[in-house]
C-alpha positions as CSV (number, residue, x, y, z in Angstrom):
1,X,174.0,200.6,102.2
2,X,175.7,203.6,103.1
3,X,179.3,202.8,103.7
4,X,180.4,206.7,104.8
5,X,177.1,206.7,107.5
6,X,178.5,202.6,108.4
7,X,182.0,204.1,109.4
8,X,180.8,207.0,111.2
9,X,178.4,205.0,113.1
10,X,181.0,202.3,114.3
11,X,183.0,205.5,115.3
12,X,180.6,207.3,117.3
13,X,179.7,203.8,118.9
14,X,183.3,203.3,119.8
15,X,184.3,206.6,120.7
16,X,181.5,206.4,123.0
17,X,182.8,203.0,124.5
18,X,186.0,205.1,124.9
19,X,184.3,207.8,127.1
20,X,181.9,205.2,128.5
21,X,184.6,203.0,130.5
22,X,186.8,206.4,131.1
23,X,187.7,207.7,134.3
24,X,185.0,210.9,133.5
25,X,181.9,208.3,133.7
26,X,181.7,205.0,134.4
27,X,185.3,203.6,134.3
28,X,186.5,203.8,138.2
29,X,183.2,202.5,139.4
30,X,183.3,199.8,137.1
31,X,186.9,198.9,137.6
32,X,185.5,198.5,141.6
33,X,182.9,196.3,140.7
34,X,185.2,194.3,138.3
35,X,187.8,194.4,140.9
36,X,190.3,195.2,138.2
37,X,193.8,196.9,138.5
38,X,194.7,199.8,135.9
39,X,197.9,197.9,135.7
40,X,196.4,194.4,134.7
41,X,194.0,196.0,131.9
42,X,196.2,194.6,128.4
43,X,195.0,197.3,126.1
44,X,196.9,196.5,123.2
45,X,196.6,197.7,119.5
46,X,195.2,194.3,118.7
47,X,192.4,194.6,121.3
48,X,191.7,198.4,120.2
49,X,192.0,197.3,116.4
50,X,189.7,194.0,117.2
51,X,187.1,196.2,119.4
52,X,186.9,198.3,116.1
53,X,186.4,195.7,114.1
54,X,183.6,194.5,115.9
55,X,181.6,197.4,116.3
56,X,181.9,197.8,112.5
57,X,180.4,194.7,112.0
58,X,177.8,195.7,114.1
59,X,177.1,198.8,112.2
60,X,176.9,197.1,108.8
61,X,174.2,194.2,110.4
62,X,172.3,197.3,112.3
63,X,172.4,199.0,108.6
64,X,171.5,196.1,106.8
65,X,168.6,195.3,109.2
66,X,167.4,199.1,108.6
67,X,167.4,198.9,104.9
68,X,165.3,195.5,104.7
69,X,162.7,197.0,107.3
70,X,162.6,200.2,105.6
71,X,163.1,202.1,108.7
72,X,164.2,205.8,107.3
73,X,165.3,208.5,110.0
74,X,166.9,209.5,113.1
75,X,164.3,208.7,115.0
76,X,163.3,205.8,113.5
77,X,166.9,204.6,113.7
78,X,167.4,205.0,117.6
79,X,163.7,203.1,118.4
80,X,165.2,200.4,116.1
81,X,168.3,200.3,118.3
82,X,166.0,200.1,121.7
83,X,164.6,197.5,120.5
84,X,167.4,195.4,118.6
85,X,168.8,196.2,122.5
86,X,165.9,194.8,124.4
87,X,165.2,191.9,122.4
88,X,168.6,190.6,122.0
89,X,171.4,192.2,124.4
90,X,169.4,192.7,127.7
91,X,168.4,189.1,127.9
92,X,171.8,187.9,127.8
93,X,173.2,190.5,130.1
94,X,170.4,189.4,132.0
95,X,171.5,186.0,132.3
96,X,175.0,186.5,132.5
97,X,173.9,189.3,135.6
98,X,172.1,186.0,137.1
99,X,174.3,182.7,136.9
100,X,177.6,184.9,137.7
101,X,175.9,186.9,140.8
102,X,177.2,190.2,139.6
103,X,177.1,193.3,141.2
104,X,174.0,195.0,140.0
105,X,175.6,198.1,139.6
106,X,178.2,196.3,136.8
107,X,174.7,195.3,135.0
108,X,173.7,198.5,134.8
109,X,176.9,199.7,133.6
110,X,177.5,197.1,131.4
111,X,174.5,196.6,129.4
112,X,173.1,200.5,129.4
113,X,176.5,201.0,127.0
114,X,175.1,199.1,124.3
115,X,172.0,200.7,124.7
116,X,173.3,204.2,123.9
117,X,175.7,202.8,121.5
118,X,173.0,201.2,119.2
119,X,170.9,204.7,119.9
120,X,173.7,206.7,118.5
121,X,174.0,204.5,115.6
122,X,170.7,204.1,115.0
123,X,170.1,208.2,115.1
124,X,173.2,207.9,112.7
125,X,172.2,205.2,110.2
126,X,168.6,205.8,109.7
C-alpha cells in the first residue's frame, strides 16, 4: 500500500467534508434541515482530530480493497468508490432516510458527500 497516496486521500476526503458542510455549499441548507444552531455545533479538536482519524481508516480499507482487486488507475479508482458507495453507504442512508422521516433534501446532502468523497479518493488511490 501506498502510505503517501493513503494520507493524501484521507486529506482530500476531509478537506472536502470541510467545504462540503461550509456556508459556500451545503452547510446553511443543511443546518435548516437539521434544525441546528451555529452556536450548539461542539466542534472541538477531539471531534476534528477523531473525524480525521476516521476518514484515514477509510482510506487505508478503500486502498487495501484496491490492491486485492487489482483495480489500477484514476478511473478505475472512482468506479470502485461508486460502487463501494452504492452497495454499502446508500442503503443505510436509505434506511436511516426512512425510519427517521427525514427531510429528503438532508438525504441528498448527506449521503451524496460520501459519494464524492470515495470518488476523490478513489481517483487518488488507484
Amino acid at each position: 500500500m501506498d502510505f503517501v497516496s493513503i494520507i493524501l486521500a484521507a486529506g482530500a476526503a476531509y478537506i472536502l467534508g470541510g467545504l462540503w458542510y461550509s456556508p459556500f455549499l451545503f452547510g446553511k441548507h443543511w443546518m435548516r434541515l437539521t434544525k441546528k444552531k451555529q452556536k450548539n455545533l461542539k466542534i472541538t479538536p477531539a471531534v476534528v482530530a477523531l473525524g480525521l482519524v476516521g476518514t484515514l481508516i477509510t482510506a487505508t480499507v478503500f486502498s487495501w480493497i484496491l490492491l486485492q482487486t487489482g483495480v489500477h488507475g484514476a478511473v478505475g479508482g472512482m468506479f470502485f468508490g461508486v460502487v463501494l458507495w452504492a452497495g454499502f453507504l446508500l442503503p443505510f442512508a436509505a434506511n436511516a432516510v426512512l425510519f427517521e422521516v427525514s427531510p429528503p433534501q438532508l438525504f441528498i446532502i448527506d449521503s451524496l458527500y460520501p459519494l464524492v468523497g470515495l470518488v476523490l479518493m478513489g481517483a487518488i488511490l488507484g
